[in-house]
Structure formats: C-alpha cells, structure tokens
N, CA, C and O of each residue as an XYZ file, in Angstrom:
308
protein
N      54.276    123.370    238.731
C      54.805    123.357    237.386
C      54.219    124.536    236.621
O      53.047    124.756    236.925
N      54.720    125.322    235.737
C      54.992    126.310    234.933
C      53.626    125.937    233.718
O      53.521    124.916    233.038
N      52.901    126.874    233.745
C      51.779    126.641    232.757
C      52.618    126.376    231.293
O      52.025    125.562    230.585
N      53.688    126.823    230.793
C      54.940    126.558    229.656
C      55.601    124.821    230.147
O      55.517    123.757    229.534
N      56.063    125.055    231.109
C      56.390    123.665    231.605
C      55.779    122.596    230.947
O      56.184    121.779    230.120
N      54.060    122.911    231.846
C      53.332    121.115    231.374
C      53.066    121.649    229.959
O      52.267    120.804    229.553
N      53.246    122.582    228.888
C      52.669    122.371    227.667
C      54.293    121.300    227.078
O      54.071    120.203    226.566
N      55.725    121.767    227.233
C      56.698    120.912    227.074
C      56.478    119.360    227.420
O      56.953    118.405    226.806
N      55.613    119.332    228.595
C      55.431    118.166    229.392
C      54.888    117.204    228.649
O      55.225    116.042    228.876
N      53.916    117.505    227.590
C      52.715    117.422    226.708
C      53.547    117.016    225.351
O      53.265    115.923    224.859
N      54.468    117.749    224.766
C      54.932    117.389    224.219
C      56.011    115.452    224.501
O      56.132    114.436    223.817
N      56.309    115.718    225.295
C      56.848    114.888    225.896
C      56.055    113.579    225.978
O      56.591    112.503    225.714
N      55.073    113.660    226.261
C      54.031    112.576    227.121
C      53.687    112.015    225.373
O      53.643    110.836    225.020
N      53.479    113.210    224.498
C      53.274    112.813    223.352
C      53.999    111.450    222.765
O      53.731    110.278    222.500
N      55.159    112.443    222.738
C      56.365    111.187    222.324
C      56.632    110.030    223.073
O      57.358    109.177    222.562
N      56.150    109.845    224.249
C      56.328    108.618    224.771
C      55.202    107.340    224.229
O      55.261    106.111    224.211
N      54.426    108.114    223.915
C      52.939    107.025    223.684
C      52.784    106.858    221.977
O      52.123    105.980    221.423
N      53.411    107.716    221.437
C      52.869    108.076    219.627
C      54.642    107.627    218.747
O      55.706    108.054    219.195
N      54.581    107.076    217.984
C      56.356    106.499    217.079
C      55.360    107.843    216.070
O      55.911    108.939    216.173
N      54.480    107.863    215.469
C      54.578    108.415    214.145
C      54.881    109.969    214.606
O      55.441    110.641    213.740
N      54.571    110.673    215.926
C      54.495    111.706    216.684
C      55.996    111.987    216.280
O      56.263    112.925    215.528
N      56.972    111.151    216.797
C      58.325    111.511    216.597
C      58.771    111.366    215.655
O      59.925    111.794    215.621
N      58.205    110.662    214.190
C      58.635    110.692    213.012
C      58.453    112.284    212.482
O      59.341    112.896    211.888
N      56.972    112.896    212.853
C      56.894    114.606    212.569
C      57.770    114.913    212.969
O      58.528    115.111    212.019
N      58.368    115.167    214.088
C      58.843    115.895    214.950
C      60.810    116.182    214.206
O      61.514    117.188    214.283
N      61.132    114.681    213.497
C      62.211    114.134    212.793
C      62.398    115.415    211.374
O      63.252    116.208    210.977
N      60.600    114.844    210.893
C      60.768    115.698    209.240
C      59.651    117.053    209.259
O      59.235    117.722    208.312
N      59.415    117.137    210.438
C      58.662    118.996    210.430
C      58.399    119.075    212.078
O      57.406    118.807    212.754
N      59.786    119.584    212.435
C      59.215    119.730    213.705
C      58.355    121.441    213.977
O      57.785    121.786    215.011
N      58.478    122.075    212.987
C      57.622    123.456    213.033
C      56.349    123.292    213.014
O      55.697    123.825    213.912
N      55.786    122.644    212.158
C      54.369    121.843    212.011
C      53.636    121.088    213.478
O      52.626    121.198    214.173
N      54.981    120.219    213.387
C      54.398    119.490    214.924
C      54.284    120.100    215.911
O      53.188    120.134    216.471
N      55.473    120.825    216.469
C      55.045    121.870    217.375
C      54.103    123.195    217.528
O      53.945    123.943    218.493
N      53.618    123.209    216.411
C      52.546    124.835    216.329
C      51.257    124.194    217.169
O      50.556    125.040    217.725
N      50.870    122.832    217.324
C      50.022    122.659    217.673
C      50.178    122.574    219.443
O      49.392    121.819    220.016
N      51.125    123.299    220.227
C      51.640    122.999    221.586
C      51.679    124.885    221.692
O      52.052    125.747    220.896
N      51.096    124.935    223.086
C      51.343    126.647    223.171
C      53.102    126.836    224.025
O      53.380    127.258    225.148
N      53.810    126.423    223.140
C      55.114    126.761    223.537
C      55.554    128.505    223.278
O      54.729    129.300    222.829
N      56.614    128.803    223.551
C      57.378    129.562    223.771
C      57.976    129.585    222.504
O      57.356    128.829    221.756
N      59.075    130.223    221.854
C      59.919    130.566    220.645
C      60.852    129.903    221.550
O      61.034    128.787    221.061
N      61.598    130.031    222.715
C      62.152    129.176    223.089
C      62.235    127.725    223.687
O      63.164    126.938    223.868
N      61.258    127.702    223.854
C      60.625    126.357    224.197
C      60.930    125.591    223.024
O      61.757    124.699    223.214
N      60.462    125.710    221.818
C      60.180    125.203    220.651
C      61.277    124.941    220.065
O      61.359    124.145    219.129
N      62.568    125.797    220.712
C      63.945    126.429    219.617
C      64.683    124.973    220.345
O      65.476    124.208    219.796
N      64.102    124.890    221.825
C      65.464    124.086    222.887
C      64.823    122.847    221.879
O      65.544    122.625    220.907
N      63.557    121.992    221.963
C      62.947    120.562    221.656
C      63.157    120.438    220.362
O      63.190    119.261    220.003
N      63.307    121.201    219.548
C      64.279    120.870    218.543
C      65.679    121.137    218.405
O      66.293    120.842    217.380
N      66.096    121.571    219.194
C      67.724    121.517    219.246
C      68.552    120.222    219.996
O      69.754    120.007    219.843
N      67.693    119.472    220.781
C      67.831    118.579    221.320
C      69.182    118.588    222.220
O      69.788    117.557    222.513
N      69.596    119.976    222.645
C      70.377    120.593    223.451
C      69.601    120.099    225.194
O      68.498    120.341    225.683
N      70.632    119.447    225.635
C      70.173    119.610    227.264
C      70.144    120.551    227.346
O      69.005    120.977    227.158
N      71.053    121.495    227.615
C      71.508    122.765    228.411
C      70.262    123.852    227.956
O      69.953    124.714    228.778
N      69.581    123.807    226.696
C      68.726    124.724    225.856
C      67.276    124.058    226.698
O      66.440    124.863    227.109
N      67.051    122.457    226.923
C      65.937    122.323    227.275
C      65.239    122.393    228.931
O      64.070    122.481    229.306
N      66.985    122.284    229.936
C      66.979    122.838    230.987
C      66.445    124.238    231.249
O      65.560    124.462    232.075
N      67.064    125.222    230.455
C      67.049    126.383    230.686
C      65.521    126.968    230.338
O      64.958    128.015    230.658
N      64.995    125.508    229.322
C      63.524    126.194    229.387
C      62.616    125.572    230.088
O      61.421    125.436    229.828
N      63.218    125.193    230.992
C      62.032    124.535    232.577
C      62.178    122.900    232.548
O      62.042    122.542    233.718
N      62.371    121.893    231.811
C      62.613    120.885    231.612
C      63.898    120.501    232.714
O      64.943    121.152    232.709
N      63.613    119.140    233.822
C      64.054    119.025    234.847
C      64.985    118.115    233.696
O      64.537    117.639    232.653
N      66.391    118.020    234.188
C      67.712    117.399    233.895
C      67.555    115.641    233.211
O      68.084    115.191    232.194
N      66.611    114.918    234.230
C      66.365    113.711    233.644
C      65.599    113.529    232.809
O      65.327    112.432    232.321
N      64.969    114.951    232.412
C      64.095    114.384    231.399
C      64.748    114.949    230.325
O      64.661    114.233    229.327
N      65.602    116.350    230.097
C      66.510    116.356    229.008
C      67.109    116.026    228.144
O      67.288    116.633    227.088
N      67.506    115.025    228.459
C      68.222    113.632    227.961
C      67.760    112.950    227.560
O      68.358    112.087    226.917
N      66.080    112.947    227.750
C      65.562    111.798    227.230
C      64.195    112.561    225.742
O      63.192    113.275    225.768
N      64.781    112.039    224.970
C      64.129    113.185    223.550
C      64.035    111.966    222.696
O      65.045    111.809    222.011
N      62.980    110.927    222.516
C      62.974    109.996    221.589
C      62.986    110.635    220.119
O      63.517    109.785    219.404
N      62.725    111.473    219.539
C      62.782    111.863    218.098
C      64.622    111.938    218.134
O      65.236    111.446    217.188
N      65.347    112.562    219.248
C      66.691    112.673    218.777
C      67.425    111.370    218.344
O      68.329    111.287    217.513
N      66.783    110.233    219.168
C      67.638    109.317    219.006
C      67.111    108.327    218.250
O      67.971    107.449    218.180
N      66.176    108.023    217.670
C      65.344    107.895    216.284
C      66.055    108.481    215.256
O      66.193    107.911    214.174
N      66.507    109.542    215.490
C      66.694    110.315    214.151
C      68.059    109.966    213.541
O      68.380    110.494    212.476
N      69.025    108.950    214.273
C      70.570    108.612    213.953
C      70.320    107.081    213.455
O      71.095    106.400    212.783
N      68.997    106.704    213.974
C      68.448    105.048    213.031
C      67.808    105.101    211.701
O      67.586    104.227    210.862
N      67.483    106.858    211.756
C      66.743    106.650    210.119
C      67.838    106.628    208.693
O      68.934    107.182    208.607
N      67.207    105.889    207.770
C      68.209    105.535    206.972
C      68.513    106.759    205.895
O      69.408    106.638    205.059
C-alpha cells in the first residue's frame, strides 16, 4: 500500500470508529482533513465523495462507496 494510500486509509478507519469525526468532515472538511498528509487530490476526491475521483486516488472500489460523512450528510436536517 501507497504511503498516500494508508494516510486515505486513516482517514477512513477514522470515520468508521468516530460519528463526531464525520460530523467535521460534513461542516469543515478542509479543517478535518489538514490534519491527514494527503495529497490536493486525495483531499479534492474524500470530499467529493466521487467513486471514480476516490478510485483514481488509490482507494480500492469497495471501499469507495463506502464514505459515512456522505451518507450522514442527506439525514442532516
């Protein structure tokens, strides 16, 4: 795995274990992410919540799809 990879990975692992993690991520994801040594693209795909954007930045297909802040973000009122 891609030293960029596991920092995405990280992000990821974040959001699986942390709800308030993906509430940042909802209302500042620039903030939340400065603290991850991502990429400008890295950073551009996990908030675009684009498969095709988070594939292309090393993120394997099944995990693409799976972005808890995106789908959080259609329950907030």
């Amino acid at each position: 795995m891609q030293l960029s990879t596991q920092a995405m990975m990280a992000v990821l692992d974040r959001a699986s274990k942390d709800q308030g993690f993906n509430w940042w991520m909802m209302t500042d994801p620039d903030t939340t992410l400065a603290r991850f040594d991502l990429s400008p693209q890295e950073r551009e795909a996990l908030k675009s919540y684009d498969g095709g954007k988070l594939v292309d930045s090393g993120l394997d297909e099944r995990l693409a799809i799976w972005i808890p802040w995106r789908h959080a973000k259609h329950h907030v009122p």
